[in-house]
Residue frames relative to the residue before (quaternion, step in Angstrom):
aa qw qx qy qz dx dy dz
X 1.0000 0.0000 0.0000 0.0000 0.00 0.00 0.00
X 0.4865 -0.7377 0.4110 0.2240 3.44 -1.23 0.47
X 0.3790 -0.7202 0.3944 0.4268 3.64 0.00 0.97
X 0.7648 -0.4578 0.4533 0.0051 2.96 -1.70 0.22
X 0.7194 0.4834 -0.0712 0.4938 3.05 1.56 -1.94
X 0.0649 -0.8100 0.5763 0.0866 2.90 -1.10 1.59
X 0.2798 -0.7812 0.5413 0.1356 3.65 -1.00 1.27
X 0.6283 0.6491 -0.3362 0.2662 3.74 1.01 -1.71
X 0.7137 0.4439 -0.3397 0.4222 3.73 0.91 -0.11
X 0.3099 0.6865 -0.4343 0.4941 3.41 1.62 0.87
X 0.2497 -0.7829 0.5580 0.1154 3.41 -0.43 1.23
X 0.5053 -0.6939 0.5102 0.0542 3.38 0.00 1.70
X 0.8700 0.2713 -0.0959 0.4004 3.58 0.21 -1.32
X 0.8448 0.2786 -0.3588 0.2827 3.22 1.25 0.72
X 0.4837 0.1599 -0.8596 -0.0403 2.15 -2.30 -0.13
X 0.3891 -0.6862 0.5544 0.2654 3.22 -1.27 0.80
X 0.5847 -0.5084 0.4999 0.3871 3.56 -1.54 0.40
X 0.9187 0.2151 -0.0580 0.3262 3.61 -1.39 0.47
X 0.5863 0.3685 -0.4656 0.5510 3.15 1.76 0.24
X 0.6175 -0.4822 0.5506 0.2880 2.72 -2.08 -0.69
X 0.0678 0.9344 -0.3496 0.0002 3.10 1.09 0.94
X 0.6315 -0.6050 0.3876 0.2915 4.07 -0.95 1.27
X 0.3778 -0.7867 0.4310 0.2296 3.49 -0.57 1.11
X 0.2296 0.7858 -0.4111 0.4011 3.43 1.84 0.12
X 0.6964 0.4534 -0.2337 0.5047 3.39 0.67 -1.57
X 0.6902 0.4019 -0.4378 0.4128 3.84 0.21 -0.81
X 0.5409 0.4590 -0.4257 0.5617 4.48 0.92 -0.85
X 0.6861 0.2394 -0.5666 0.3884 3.66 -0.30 -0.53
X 0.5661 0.6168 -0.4440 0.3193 4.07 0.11 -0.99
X 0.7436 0.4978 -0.2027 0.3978 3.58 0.50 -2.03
X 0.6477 0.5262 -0.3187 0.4495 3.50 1.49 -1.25
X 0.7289 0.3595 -0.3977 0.4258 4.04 1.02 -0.66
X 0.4180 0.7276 -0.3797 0.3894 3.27 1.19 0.01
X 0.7765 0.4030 -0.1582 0.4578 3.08 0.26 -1.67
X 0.5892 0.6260 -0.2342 0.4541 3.47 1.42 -0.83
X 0.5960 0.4857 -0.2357 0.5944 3.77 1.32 -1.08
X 0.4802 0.5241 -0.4457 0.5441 4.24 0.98 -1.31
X 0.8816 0.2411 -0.3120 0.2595 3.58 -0.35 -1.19
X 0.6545 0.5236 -0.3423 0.4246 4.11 0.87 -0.09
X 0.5887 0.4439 -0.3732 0.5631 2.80 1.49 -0.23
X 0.5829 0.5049 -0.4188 0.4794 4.00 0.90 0.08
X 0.6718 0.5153 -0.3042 0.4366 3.34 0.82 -0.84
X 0.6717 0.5125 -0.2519 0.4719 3.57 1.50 -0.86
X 0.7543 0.3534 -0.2860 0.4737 3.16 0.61 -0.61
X 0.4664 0.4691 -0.5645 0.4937 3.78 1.07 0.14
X 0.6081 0.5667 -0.4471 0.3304 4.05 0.33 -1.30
X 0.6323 0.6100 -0.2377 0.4143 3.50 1.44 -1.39
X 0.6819 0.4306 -0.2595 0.5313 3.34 0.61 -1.00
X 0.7368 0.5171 -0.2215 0.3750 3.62 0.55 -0.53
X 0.8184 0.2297 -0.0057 0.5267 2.98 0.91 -0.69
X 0.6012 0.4386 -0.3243 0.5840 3.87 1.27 0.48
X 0.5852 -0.6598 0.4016 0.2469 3.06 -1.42 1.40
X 0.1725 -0.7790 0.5970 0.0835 3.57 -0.80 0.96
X 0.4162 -0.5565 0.6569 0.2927 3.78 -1.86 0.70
X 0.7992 0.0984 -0.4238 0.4147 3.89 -0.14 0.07
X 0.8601 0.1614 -0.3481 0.3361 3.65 0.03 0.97
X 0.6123 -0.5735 0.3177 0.4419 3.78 -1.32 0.73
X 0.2183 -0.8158 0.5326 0.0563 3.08 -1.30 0.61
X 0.0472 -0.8603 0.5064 0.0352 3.45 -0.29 0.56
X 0.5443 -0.6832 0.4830 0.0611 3.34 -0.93 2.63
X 0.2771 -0.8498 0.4433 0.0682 3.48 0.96 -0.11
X 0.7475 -0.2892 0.1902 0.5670 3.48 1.43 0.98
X 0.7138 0.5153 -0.3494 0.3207 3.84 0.78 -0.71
X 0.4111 -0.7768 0.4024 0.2564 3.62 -0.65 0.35
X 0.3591 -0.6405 0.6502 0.1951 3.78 -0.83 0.97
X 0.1430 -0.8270 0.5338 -0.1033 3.02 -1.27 1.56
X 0.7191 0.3699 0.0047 0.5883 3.62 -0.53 1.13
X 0.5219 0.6776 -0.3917 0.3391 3.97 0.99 -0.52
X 0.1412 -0.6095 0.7670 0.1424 3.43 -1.40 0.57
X 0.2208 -0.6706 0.7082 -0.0017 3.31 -1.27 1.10
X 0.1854 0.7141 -0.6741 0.0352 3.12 -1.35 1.10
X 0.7501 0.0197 -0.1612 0.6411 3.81 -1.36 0.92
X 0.1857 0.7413 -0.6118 0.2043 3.82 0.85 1.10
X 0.0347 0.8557 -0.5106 -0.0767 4.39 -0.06 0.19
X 0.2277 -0.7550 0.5286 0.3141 3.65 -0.59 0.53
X 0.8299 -0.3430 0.2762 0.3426 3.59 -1.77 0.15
X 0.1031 -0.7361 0.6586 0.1172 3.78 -0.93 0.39
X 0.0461 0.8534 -0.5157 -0.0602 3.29 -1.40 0.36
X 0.0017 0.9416 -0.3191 -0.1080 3.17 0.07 0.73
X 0.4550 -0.7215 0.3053 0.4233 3.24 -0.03 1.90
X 0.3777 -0.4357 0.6420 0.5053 3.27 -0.05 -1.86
X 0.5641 -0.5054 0.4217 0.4985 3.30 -1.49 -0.82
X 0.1822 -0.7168 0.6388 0.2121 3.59 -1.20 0.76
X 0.3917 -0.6626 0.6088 0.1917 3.18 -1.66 0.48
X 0.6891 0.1162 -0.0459 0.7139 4.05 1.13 -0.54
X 0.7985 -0.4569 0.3265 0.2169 2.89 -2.02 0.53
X 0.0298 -0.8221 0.5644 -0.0691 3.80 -0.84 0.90
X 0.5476 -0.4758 0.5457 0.4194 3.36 -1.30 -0.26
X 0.1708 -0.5655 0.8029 0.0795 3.04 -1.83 0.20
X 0.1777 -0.9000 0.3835 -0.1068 3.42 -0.57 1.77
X 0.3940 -0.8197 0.3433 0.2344 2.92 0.22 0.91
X 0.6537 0.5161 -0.3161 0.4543 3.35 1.11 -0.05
X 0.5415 0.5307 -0.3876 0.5243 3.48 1.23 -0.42
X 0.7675 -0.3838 0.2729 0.4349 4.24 0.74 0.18
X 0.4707 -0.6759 0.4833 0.2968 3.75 -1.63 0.19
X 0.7032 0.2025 -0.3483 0.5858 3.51 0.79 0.64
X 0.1545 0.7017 -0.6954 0.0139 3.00 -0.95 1.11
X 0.0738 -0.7344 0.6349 0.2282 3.20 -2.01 0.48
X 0.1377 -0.6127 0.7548 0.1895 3.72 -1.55 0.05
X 0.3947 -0.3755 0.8135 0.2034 3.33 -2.50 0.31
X 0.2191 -0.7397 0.6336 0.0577 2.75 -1.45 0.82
X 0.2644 0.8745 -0.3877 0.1226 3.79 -0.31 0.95
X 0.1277 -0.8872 0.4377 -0.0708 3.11 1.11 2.15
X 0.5959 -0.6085 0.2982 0.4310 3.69 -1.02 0.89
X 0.6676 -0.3840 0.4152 0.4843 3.64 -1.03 -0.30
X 0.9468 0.1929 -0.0730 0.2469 3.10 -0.91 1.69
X 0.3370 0.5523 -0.2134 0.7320 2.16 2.51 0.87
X 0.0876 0.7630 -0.6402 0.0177 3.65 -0.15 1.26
X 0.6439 0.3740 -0.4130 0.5244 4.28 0.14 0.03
X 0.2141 0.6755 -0.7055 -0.0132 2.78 -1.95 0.28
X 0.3176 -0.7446 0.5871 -0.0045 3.78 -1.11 1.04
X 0.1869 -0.6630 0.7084 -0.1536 3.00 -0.90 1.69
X 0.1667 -0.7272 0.6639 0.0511 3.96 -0.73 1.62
X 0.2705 -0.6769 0.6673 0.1526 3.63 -0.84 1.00
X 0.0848 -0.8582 0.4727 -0.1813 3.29 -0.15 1.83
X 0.8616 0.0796 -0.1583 0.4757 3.82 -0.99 0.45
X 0.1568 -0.7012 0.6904 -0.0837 3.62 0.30 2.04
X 0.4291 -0.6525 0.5409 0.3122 3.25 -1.37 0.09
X 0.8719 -0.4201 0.1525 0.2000 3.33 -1.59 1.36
X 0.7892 0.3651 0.0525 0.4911 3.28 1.26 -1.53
X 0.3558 -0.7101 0.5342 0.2897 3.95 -0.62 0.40
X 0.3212 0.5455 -0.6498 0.4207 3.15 -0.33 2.41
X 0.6406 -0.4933 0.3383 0.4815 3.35 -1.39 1.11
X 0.2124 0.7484 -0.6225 -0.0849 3.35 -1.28 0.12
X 0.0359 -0.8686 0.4933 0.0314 3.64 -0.45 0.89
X 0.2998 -0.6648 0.6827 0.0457 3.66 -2.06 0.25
X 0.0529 0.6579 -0.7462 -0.0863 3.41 -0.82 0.74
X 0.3248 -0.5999 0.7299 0.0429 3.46 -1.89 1.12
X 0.0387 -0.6714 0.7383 -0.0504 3.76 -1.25 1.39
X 0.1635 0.8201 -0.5480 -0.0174 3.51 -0.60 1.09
X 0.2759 -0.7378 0.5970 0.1521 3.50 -1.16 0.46
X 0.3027 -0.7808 0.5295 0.1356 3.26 -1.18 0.67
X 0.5505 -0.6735 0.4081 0.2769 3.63 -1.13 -0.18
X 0.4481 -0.6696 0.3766 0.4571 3.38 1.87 0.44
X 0.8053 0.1941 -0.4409 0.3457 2.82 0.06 0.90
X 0.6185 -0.6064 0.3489 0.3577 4.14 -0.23 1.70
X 0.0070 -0.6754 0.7234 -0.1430 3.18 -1.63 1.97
X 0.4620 -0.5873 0.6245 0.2272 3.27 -0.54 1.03
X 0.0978 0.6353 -0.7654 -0.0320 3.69 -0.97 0.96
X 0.0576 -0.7461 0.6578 0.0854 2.66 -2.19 0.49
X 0.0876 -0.8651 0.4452 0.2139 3.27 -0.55 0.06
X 0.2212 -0.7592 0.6121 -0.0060 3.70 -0.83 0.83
X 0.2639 -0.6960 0.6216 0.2441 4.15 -1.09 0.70
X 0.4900 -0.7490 0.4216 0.1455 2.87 -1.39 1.37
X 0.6943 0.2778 -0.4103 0.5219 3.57 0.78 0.03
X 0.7719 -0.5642 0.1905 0.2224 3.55 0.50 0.98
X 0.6303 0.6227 -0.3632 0.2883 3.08 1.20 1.03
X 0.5957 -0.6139 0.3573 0.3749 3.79 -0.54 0.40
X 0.2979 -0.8053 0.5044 0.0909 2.94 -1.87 1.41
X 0.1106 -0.8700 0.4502 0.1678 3.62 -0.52 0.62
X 0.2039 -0.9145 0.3480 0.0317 2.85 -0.41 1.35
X 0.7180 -0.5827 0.3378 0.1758 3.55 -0.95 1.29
X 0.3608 -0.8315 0.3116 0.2852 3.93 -0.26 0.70
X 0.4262 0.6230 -0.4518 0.4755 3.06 1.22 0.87
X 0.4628 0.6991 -0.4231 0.3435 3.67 1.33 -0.46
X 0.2883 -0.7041 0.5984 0.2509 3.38 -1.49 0.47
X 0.3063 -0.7676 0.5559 0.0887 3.00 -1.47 1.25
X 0.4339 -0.5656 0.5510 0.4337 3.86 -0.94 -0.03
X 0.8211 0.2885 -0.1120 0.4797 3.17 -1.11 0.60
X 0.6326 -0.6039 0.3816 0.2992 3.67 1.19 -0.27
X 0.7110 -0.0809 -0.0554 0.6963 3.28 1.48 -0.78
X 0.2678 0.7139 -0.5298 0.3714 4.01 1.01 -0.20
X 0.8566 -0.1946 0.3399 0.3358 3.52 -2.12 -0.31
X 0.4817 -0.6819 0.4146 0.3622 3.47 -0.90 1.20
X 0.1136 0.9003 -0.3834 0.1716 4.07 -0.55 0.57
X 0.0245 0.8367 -0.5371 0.1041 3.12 0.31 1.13
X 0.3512 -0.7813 0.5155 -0.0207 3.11 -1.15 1.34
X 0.0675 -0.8936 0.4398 0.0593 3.59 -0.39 1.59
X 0.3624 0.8789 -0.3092 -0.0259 3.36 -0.76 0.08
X 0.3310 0.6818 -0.4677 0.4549 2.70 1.96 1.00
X 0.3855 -0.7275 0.5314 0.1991 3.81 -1.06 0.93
X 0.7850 0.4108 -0.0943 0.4540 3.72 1.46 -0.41
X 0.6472 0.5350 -0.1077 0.5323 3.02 2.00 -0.73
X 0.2955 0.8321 -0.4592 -0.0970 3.35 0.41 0.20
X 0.6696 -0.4985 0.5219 0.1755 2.78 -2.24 1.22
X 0.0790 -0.8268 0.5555 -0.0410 4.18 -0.89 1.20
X 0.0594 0.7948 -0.6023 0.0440 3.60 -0.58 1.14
X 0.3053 -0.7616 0.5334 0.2055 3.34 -1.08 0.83
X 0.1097 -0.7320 0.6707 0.0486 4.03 -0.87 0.28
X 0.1319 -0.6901 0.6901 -0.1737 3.09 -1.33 1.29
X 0.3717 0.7603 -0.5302 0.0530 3.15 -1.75 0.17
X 0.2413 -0.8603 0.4360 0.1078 3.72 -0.16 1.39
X 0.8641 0.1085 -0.2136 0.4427 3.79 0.98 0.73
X 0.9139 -0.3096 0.0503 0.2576 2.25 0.25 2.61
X 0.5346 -0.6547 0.2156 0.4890 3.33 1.76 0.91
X 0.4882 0.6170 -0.5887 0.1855 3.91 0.66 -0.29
X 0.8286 -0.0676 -0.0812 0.5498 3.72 1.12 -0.20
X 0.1753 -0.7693 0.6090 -0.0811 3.17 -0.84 1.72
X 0.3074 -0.8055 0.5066 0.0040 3.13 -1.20 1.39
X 0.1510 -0.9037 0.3982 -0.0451 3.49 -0.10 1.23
X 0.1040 -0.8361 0.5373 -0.0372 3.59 -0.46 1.83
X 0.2428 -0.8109 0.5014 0.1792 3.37 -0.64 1.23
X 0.1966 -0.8569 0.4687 0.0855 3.99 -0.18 1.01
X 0.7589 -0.3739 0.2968 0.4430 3.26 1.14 0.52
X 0.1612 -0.6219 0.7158 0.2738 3.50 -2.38 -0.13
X 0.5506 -0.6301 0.5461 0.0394 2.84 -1.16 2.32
X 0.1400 0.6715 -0.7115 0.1523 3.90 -0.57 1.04
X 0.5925 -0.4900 0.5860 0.2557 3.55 -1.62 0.42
């Protein structure tokens, strides 16, 4: 943006040497001064507010970076912990998240709501990495402001063709699904990538 501050009506050439020069001339100067001191505060506060900084997070607030080379660029991690009952999975907490799963005895289901899509109708994805406790939980998963998943033909099904359902229960192996969805969660598309073993 173009500043604001205006300097060129500073009379440079005065006070003159060797006269007696009108103190008029020194108030108009101090007055464009003081006038330039204060747009230039207001600018540089707009600056400081509102420009991306290297020692804190910043949030683009929806606008789009254009042109960008990314390098050693890395997205969020989170790492639930272990849950014992059903929870969100927040999108705000990062795009890779994992949890352990370790439901009491005799408990075989559990629901995970894919929960805080973002506002606006851009791609916006999550990959889930869960582990189990050896012994088989029926996961599911279900968006939390109420919209519908379509799942990919790699998904497991009960029964083979039944309810989408993927069964964890490796403690070392863990089981990875990606989730997607370009408007704002009303339909999220769900790609099952497998259980990652050594």
């Amino acid at each position: 943006m173009a500043s604001n501050i205006v300097s060129d009506t500073i009379d440079g050439a005065y006070p003159v040497a060797g006269v007696d020069n009108d103190t008029q001339g020194f108030r108009d100067n101090f007055t464009i001064i003081k006038s330039g001191l204060s747009t230039a505060a207001g600018e540089i506060t707009t600056l400081q507010n509102s420009t991306a900084k290297l020692n804190a997070g910043n949030d683009f607030n929806g606008t789009n970076i254009n042109d960008a080379n990314f390098n050693l660029a890395t997205d969020q991690y989170h790492g639930i912990g272990t849950v014992i009952s059903g929870q969100n999975i927040s999108l705000l907490n990062g795009r890779y998240q994992t949890a352990s799963i370790n439901v009491p005895e005799g408990v075989s289901d559990i629901n995970f709501a894919l929960a805080d899509w973002p506002a606006r109708d851009n791609l916006s994805k999550v990959t889930v990495h869960l582990f189990g406790n050896d012994s088989p939980v029926n996961v599911s998963f279900s968006v939390a402001a109420g919209g519908t998943i379509k799942y990919g033909p790699g998904y497991p099904r009960a029964g083979g063709s039944g309810a989408a359902t993927l069964s964890v229960d490796s403690s070392v192996d863990p089981y990875i699904i990606e989730f997607w969805t370009y408007n704002q969660g009303t339909t999220v598309y769900a790609d099952y990538k497998g259980q990652f073993s050594a």
